[in-house]
N, C-alpha and C positions, 0 to 999 in steps of 0.2 A: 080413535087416535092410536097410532103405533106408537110403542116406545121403544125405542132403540141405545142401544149401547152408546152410539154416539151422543146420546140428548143427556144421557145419564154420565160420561165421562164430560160432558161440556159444563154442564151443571155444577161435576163438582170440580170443577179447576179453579174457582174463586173461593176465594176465604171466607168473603160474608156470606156465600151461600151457603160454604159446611158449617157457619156457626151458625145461621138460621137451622139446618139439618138438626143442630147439635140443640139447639134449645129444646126446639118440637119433638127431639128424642125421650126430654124430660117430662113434658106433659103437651098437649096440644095449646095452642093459644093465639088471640085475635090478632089481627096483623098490625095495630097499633101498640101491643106487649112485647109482639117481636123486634119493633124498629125500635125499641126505647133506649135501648144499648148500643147502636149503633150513630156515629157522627156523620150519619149522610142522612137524606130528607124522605120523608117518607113516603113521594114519588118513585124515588132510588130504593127502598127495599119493595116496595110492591115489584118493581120490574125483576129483582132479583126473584121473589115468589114466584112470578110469570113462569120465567125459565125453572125451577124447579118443579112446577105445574106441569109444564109441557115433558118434563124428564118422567114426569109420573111418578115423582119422591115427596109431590106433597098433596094432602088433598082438603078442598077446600067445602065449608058445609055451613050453610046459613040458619044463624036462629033470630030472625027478627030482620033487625039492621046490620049483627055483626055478623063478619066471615073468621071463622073458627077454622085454623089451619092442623091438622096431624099428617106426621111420618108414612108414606107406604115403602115399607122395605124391600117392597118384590123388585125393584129395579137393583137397589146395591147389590143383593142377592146373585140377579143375572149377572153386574159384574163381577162381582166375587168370582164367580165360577169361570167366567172366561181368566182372569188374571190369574189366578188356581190353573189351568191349563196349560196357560200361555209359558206360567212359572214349570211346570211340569217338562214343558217340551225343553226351554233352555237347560235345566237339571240335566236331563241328560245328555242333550250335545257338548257341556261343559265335561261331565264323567266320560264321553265318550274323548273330547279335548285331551284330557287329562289322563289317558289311557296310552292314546298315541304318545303322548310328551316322554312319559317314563318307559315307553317301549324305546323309541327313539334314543334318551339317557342311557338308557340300559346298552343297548347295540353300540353308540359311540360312546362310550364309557369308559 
């Protein structure tokens, strides 16, 4: 399975899924400890794990009958670095904006 930036920005565009993220950041835990805080049914947080499954932000591992979920960071990671880029390219067409503007000030001044 590919994981892509898009599965990884999809992911985390909901709230229960960053606080699912945010729980399993503290320790791993069965997907029954994770839905215990949340007021929707625990059909509804598995489908949220699904999609965090498929983002490759969480990974699932069986001891018996329970599914034990932990954090893999390598996708935030990939985003991070694009958003880090993306941010990098804006910075400078803005200082390049803002270069023009006070030339401009300057000359009709």
């Amino acid at each position: 399975m590919t994981v892509t930036l898009d599965n990884t920005l999809f992911a985390l565009a909901d709230p229960v899924r960053r606080e699912i993220l945010s729980q399993l950041t503290r320790h791993p835990a069965r997907v029954t400890d994770i839905a215990k805080p949340f007021n929707i049914s625990l059909n509804s947080v598995s489908k949220h794990i699904k999609v965090l499954e498929r983002a490759g932000l969480v990974t699932r591992k069986l001891k018996g009958r329970e599914h034990i979920l932990s954090v893999n960071p390598a996708p935030l990671f990939d985003a991070t670095e694009w958003m880090q880029s993306q941010t990098q390219i804006w910075q400078a067409r803005l200082s390049t904006l803002e270069k023009i503007l006070d030339e401009e000030t300057k000359n009709n001044g």
